[in-house]
N, C-alpha and C positions, 0 to 999 in steps of 0.2 A: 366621647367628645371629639375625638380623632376621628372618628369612621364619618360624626354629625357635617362637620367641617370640610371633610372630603366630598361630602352627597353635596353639601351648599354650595360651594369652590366651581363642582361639576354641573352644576346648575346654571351658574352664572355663565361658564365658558359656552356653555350648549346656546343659552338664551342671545350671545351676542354673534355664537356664528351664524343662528339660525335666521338674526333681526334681517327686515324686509327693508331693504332701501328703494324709494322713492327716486325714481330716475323719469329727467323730466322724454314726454314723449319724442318719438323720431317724429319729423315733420322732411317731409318731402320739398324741394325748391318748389313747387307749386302751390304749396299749402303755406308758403312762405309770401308767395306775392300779393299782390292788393285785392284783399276781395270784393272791394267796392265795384260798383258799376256805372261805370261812367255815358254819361250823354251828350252825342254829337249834332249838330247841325251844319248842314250843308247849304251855304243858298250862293246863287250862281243860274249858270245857263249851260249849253252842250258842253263846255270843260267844265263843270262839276259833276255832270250827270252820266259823261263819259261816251258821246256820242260815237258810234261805229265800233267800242269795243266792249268787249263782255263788262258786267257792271262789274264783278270782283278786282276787275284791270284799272275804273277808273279810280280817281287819287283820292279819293275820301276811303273808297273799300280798302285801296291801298296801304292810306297812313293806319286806318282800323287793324289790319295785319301785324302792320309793322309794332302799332303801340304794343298788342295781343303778345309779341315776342319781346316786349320790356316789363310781362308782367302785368299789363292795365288789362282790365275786362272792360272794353266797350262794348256799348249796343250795337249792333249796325244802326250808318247815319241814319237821320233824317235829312231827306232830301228836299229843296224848296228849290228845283230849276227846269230849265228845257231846253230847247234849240230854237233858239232863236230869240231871247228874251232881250228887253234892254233894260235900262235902269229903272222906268218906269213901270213895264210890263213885271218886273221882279216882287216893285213894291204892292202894285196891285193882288199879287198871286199870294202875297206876304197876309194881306188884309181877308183874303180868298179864306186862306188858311187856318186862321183867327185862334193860331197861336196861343196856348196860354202858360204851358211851363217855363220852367227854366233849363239852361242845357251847359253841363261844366264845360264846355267849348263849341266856338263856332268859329265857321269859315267861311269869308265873300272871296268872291272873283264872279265881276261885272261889270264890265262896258266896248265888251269887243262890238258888240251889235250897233252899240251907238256909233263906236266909228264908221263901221262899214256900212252905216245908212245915211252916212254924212251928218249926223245928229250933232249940234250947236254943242261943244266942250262944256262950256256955261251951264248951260242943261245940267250936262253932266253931272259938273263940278257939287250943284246942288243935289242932285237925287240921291247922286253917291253919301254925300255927308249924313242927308239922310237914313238911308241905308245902314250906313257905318254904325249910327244911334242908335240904329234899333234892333243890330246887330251885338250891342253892348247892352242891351236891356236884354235882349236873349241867355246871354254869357250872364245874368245876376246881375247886372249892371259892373259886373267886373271885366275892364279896359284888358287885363293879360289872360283872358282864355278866350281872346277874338281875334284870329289870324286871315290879314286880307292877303290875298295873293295877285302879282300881278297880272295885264293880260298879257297873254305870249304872243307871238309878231306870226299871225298868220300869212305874211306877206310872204315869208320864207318857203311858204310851201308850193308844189307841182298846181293845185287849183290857182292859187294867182295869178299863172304865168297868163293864162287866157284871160284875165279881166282887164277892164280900161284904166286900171290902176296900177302904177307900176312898184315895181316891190319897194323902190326907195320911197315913194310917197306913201305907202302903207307903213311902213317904217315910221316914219316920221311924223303919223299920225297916232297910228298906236303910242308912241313916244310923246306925245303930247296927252294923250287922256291916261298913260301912265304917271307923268307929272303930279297930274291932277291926285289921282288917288293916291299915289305916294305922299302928297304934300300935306293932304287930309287926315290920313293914316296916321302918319307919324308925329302931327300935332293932337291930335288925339290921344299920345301915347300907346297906341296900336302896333302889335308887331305888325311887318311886311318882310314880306318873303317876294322876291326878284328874281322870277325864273325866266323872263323875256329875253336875255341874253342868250340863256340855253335855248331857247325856242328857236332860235334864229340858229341853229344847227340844221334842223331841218333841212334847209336850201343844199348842204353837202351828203345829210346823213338820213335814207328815207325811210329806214328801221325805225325811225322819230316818228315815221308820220304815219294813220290810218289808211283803210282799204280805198278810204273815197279821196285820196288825197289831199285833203284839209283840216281836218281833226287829230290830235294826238295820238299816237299810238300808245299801247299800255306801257310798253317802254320810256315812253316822256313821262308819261304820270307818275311813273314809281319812282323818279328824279325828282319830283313835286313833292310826291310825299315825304322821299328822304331830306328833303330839303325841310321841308315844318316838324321833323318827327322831335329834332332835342328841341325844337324852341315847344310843342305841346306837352313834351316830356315834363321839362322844366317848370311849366305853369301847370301841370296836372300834381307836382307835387310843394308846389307852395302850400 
């Protein structure tokens, strides 16, 4: 009965140092991040599409980087712009394009063109709101993954200096068709992001500016983007 007790005793202690614990897997900080995959839209004109520098420089490829090191797997954007486009020619290329998904975020920046062809505010003020609209039907019809930005004051830049227009009254028109989109934006409940301040560095600082002296350099854009990156952050993770 003593030798049975001891076999059984010795059984047991075996069976529990031998038991297989279940330990949950290692996961790596990348296996840890979102692995959804997110969709961009870009619509704009030569600052969206990043005219004179490499396309990875301009601010849509930019914020894509940037989101990429919080984690987000975006697509590269989709681009709806060009050089030289105005608010009209945008919407036309918009209709061109005949769009039919949906895209967890989208970003305007347009109407430098309308100032610098002297184009009626008014004008503007409509195309834009349109624009705006259907820049939220893009976004799912959801108002916080639609980020407009403003236009930067190309007046600050070396190409100005030679036109009939002088950088204050460039200024201060830019500064009125920013109004405008601001005012729209924001009653819409639209973010807006404000980078016309900084643009107006330029004039002192020409590491701002592109090779042709009027367009941004990658150096302004990656300011842009860090500028939208927590306000997409924040709405990619509602």
């Amino acid at each position: 009965m003593k030798v049975l007790f001891c076999s059984i005793l010795f059984s047991l202690l075996t069976s529990a140092c031998t038991k297989q614990i279940n330990m949950p897997a290692y996961q790596s900080p990348e296996m840890l991040s979102d692995s959804k995959s997110y969709t961009y839209l870009a619509l704009g004109d030569s600052y969206t599409i990043g005219e004179q520098v490499k396309q990875e420089e301009s601010f849509p490829y930019q914020l894509q980087n940037l989101l990429s090191a919080e984690k987000f797997n975006v697509a590269n954007p989709e681009i709806i712009a060009t050089t030289g486009w105005t608010t009209d020619e945008l919407q036309n290329a918009i209709k061109q394009a005949n769009l039919t998904g949906k895209y967890d975020f989208v970003t305007l920046l347009i109407g430098v063109n309308n100032q610098y062809r002297s184009y009626p505010v008014e004008t503007y003020k409509k195309e834009f709101s349109e624009l705006l609209q259907k820049a939220i039907t893009f976004a799912n019809g959801d108002k916080n993954k639609v980020f407009v930005v403003s236009i930067p004051d190309w007046g600050a830049t070396p190409f100005a200096k030679d036109g009939p227009r002088s950088a204050q009254t460039i200024a201060q028109e830019i500064d009125q068709f920013n109004a405008v989109n601001q005012q729209i934006t924001l009653a819409a409940g639209v973010s807006y992001t404000d980078i016309t301040p900084a643009s107006r560095n330029a004039a002192t600082d020409l590491s701002l500016v592109a090779t042709d002296g009027l367009h941004p350099s990658g150096k302004m854009y990656s300011a842009w983007a860090a500028a939208l990156l927590p306000k997409v952050v924040a709405a990619l993770k509602q």
